[in-house]
Each structure stands twice: as structure tokens, then as C-alpha cells.
N, C-alpha and C positions, 0 to 999 in steps of 0.2 A: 504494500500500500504506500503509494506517495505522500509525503508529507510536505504542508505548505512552509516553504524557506520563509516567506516573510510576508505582512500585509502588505495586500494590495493599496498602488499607492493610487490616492483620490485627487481631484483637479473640480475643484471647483468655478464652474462658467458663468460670466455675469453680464446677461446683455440684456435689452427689452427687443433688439430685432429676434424676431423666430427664425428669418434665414439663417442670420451671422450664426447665431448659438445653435443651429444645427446642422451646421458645417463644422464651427470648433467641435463640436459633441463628437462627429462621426467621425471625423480623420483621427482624432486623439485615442477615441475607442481603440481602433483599428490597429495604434502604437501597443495596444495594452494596459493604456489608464480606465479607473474609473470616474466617470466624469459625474459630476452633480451641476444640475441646471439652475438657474435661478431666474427671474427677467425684474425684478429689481434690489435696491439697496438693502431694506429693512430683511425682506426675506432671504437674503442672502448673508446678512450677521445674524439672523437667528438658524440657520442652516449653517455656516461656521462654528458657530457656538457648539453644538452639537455633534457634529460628523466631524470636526478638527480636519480638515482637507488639507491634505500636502503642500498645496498650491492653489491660488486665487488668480482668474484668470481674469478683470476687471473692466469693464466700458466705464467712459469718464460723463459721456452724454446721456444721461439716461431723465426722463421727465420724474418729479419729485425729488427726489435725493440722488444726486448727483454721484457720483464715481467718485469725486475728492472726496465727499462729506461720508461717502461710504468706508473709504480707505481709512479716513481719520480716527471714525468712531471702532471700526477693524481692531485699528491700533493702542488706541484708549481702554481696552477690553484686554484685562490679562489672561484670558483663556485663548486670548486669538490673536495677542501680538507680534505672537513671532510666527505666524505664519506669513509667508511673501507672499509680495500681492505686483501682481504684472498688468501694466494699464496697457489696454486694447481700446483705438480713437483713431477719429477721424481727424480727430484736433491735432494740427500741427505745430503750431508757434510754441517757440521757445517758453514760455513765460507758462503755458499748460504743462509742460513735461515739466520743467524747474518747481512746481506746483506740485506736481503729480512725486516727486521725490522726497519735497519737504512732508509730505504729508505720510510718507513713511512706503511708496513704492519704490521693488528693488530695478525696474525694466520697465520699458516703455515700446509697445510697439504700433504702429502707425497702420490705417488703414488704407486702401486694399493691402493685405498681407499674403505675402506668402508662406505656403505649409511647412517647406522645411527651414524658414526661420523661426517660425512658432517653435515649430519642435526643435529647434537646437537650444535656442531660450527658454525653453521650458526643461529640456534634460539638464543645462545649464546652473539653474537656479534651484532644482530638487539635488541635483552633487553639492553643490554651495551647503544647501541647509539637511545635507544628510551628514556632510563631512564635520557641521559647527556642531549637529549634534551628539555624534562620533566626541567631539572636544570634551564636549559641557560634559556626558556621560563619565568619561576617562577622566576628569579634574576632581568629579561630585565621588569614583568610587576610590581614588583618592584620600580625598575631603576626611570619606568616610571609615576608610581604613588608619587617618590619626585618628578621626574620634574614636574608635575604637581600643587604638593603641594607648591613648590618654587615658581611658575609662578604666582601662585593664589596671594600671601603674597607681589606679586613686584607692587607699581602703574605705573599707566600707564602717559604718558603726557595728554592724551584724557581724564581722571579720574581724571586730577587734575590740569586744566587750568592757576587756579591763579598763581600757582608757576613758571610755565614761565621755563620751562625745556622740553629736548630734552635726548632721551637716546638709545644707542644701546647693545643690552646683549644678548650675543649668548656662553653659554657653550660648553665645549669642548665636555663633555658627560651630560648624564643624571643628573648626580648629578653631580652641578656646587660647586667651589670652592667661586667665586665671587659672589658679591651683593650690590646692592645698596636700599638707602630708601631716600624718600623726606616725611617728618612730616611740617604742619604750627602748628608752635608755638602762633601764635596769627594773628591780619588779617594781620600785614605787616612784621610777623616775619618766616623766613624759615630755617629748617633745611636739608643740604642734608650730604650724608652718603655712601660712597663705602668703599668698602674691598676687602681683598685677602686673601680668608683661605689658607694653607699651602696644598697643596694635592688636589685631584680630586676624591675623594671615599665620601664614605655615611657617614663616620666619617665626613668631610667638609662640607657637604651637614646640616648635623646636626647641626653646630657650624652656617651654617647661618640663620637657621629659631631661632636659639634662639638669634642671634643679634636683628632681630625684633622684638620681646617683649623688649627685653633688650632700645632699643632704646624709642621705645612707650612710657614705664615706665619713662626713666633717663631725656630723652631731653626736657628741658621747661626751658621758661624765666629766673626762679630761677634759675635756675644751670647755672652755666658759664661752656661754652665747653670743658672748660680742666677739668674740674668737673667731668663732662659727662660722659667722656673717662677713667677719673679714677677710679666711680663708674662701670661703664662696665668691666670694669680690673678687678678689685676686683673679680667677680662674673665669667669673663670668667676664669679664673686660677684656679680655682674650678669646673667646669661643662668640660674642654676642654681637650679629650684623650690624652694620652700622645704622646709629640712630635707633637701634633697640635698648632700654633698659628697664629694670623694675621698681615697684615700690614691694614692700615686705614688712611682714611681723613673725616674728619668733618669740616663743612663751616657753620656758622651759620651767617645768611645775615638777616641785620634789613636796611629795605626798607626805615622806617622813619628817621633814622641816616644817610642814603647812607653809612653804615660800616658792613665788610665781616669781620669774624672771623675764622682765617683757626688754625686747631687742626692737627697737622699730625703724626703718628703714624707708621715712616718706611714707609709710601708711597711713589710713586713717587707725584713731586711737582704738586702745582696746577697752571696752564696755565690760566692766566690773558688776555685779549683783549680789548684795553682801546679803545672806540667810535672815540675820538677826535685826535688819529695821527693814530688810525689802528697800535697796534703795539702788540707785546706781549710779557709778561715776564713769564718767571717759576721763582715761590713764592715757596722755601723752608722753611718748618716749622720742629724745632728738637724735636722727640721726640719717646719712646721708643715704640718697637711693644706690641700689645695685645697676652692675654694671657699666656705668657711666665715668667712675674714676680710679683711677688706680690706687689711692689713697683716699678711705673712708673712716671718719668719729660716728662712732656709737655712743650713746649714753644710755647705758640701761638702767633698768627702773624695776626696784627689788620691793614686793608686796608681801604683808604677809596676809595666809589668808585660810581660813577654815573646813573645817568637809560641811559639803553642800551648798559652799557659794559656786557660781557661777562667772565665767568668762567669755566671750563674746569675741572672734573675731572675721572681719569680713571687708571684702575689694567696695570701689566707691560706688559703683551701681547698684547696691543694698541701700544706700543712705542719698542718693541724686537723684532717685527715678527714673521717670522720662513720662513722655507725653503731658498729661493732663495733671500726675501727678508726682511733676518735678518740683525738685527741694533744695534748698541750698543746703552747704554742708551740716553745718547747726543747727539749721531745722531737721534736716535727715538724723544724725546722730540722734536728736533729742527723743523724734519717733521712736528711733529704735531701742533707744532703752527703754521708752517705757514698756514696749512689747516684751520688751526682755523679764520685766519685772508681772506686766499681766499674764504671761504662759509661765509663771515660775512652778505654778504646783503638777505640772504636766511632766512625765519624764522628758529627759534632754532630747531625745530627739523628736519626741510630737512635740515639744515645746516650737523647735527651729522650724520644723514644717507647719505650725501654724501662723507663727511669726512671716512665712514666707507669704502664706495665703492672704494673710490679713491683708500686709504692702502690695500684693501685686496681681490676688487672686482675680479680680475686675480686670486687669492689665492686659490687651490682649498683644501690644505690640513690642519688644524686648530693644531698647537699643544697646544697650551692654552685658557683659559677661554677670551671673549674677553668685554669688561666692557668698554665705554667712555660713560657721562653723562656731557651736557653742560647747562647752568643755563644764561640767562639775567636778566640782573638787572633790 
């Protein structure tokens, strides 16, 4: 039994003469396309909308809606804008085709026409956007093989119980800018770790799988945090394309002291929520971004603090928004802790995921990476 290699490909015809469109109909047929007729505009973007036809074969003269006005709204419709669309007219002046282009057609061809310019034009322009989708395909599996590779290299709260954290991480695209890591240092020693590479491309994406080596390798007992951060400087300023660097926080929390070490690197601050009044502070720590200088000051900033408070850290698109409900830095922070303190009696991680709903549950549009990661003592 034969099996069919691939869909057939469709050609949608747009004219109101019944001759012209069935002459284009039959010769086209005859190539082996499927052709779909239309004889004006309106029913032709709702027969686009639907059938997605390979190609759009379009008259510019048509009575009501015109072949431009057709093309436009064609294009204005994301179900249908990247289909090409090829003006078929009797119209010749320059100032119609230059029209006929802005309006988002890829060809132009002029009446009386001959068959095998059609058809070379037409083979022409289905390679064009067979070959761009060929691209977009191979970029998007890609795309999607960092995200995957990113996903694999993040733990999970479920994966790693003792450490007593809660996390929410939803990139903007595929390849995230943001990341976080949680390492034990020893049974009662934790290290956690967010950042915020610069950009949202496969350069960023890159800079964050190699924080996690970087981290693996640096953070241990031996090294004091600001150590940590300096040996990872070192190393990112030498591996990190140009014009990329990050902002970061590092909290190294020793369970048996009850004392948090916060390293801050250009983050935003870390959101404290102390058990015993329910209350919460932003803990700024000064200290220079990664990857950008070969010599960086830390000043860390040593807490003491209790079992069952809380800490709080997360990249800027948790506390700025976007759309309707963007915030300036201080208003953001200020939001966020109080949510911090309203989900306190929930465990840590429905705590984080309702904190996330609350800010952005309505939200349907993402401009940024969005990173909050919350830690009980």
C-alpha cells in the first residue's frame, strides 16, 4: 500500500472574473495543485483562515474590497500572515505594484499572463516558503532541545526534600535568561543561587548551563560566599560573549549556626519573613554584577535567623510586571513581600505557586523571564 509522502499542496485563486479563475483553476490543477476558488475578498480571508493554503493567488480589481484591502487584512491576521500572496492585475503602473508590496505581497504578475510564468512564480514562491519553513522548524527544534537541556540541569523541590524550598521558573522563550541552583554543602549546610543573564537568546541560555558547573565546582564549606562569587567572576569574564553579563544572589544558610549569608551581585534584594511578628524586610547586599569585570567587591551581609522563617529570592520580572500591571521597583518588592507574608501558613512550595498566581494569574502576556524561589529555615 502507498503511503502519502506529504500534503497536498493548496493554491488559493482570487478573482470575480469566472473566465480568468477558471483558466488559473484548470492549468494549475493539471500541475498537480489543489486549487480553492474564491471570486471575492471577504470570502477569501475566511477560506484562508481555515484551509491555510500554501499560496494566494490574488486580483487587485475586484468591486467591494479591493485586492490591496484584501492583502492587508490577509496580513493583519496571525493565522494567515505568512502565507504569500501573488497579485494577479491588469493594473500596471508602478505606484499599484509598489502598493501591492507594501501591503505585504511577495510577486506581482501582470495581465494577459502567460502559463509558464505563473507557474514558475508560483513553484518559485512555494520553495521560498517551504525552504523559510525548513528554517523556522530546525531553529524552534533547536530552541527546544536547550529548553530541555536547561530543564534537565534545574532541581526540583520533589528531588531534593531536605533543603526545604519552593520554586516557580517559567521563561519567556525557549532559551531562558534566568536560573537558579540549590547545592547541600554538607547535611545542615545549603547553598541557593538565582541569576539574571542579560538577554533572552542562546548566547544567555549558554552562560546559564555553564553557571552550573561553575557552581558545583566553587561552592563548598571552604570557600566563603564572597569567595565563591569571585572565583565564578574570574572564569565568567573569560567564557561570557560580548556584552553579556549577570546580576546574582547567593545565600548560603548553615542550619546549625541558624546564620544566612547573603552575597548579592546587582540583584534585587533578598525578602526576609521572620516567624515570630510575620513581618518582612528587603536585605540589600552591595556588590558588583558578574561577568563584566575582572575585579569585583562583594559585601556580604550575615543574618541570623530561626527554623521556620523564610527567605525569598527572585530575577526582576517577579517585582516589574509588564502590561497593565507594571510596577516600579519598590512598589514590586513591596507587593511581594507582602504575599510573602499572606501565603506564610501554606507549605513553601504552594506558598511560591500561589504567590505566583496571585501576581500574574490574570496575566496572559509574559515579557520576561519569571524566577521567584522561596527557602524555610
Amino acid at each position: 500500500m502507498l503511503e502519502k509522502k506529504k500534503d497536498l499542496t493548496k493554491i488559493l485563486i482570487v478573482d470575480d472574473t469566472p473566465v480568468m479563475l477558471t483558466v488559473l483553476q484548470k492549468f494549475l490543477e493539471m500541475e498537480g495543485y489543489v486549487i480553492i476558488p474564491a471570486t471575492n475578498g471577504p470570502d477569501a480571508r475566511k477560506i484562508a483562515e481555515k484551509e491555510s493554503p500554501d499560496l494566494i493567488l490574488l486580483d487587485i480589481m475586484m468591486p467591494g474590497e479591493s485586492g490591496l484591502e484584501t492583502c492587508e487584512k490577509l496580513k493583519k491576521n496571525p493565522k494567515t500572515i505568512d502565507i504569500p500572496v501573488i497579485f494577479i492585475s491588469a493594473v500596471t503602473d508602478i505606484d499599484s505594484k509598489v502598493k501591492g508590496f507594501e501591503f505585504g505581497a511577495v510577486d506581482y504578475i501582470t495581465k494577459p499572463f502567460e502559463k509558464q510564468e505563473v507557474l514558475a512564480r508560483v513553484r518559485i514562491h512555494l520553495k521560498l516558503r517551504y525552504a523559510n519553513e525548513a528554517i523556522i522548524k530546525a531553529q524552534a527544534d533547536k530552541l527546544q532541545q536547550v529548553k530541555e537541556a536547561q530543564e534537565a540541569i534545574l532541581v526540583k523541590p520533589g528531588d531534593f526534600p531536605e533543603a526545604q524550598f519552593g520554586v516557580y521558573f517559567m521563561p519567556i522563550y525557549e532559551a531562558g535568561g534566568d536560573f537558579y541552583d540549590v547545592l547541600q554543602l554538607s547535611e545542615k549546610i545549603f547553598a541557593f543561587f538565582v541569576s539574571d543573564v542579560s538577554g533572552h537568546d542562546l548566547k544567555s541560555s549558554y552562560l546559564t548551563s555553564a553557571l552550573k558547573a561553575l557552581l558545583t565546582q566553587h561552592a563548598s564549606i571552604t570557600n566563603k560566599p564572597e569567595e565563591t562569587m569571585k572565583t565564578m567572576n574570574r572564569v565568567l569574564t573569560t567564557i561570557a560573549p560580548d556584552g553579556k553579563y549577570l546580576t546574582a544572589c547567593y545565600c548560603f544558610l548553615n542550619r546549625l549556626k541558624n546564620r544566612l549569608t547573603i552575597v548579592n551581585a546587582g540583584h534585587p534584594p533578598v525578602i526576609y519573613v521572620n516567624k515570630k511578628n510575620l513581618d518582612y524586610e528587603a536585605h540589600e547586599a552591595e556588590g558588583d554584577i558578574l561577568g563584566a569585570f575582572q575585579n569585583v567587591v562583594f559585601k556580604p551581609l550575615d543574618l541570623k535567623v530561626s527554623p521556620g522563617d523564610r527567605f525569598f529570592l527572585y530575577s526582576d520580572g517577579f517585582i516589574e510586571g509588564f502590561g497593565d500591571m507594571r510596577k516600579s521597583r519598590k512598589e514590586g518588592i513591596e507587593v511581594l513581600g507582602k504575599l510573602c507574608i499572606k501565603t506564610f501558613d501554606l507549605p513553601i512550595n504552594e506558598a511560591i505557586q500561589k504567590i505566583q498566581l496571585d501576581l500574574f494569574g490574570q496575566q496572559h502576556e509574559q515579557e520576561d523571564d519569571l524566577l521567584l524561589l522561596g527557602v524555610e529555615v
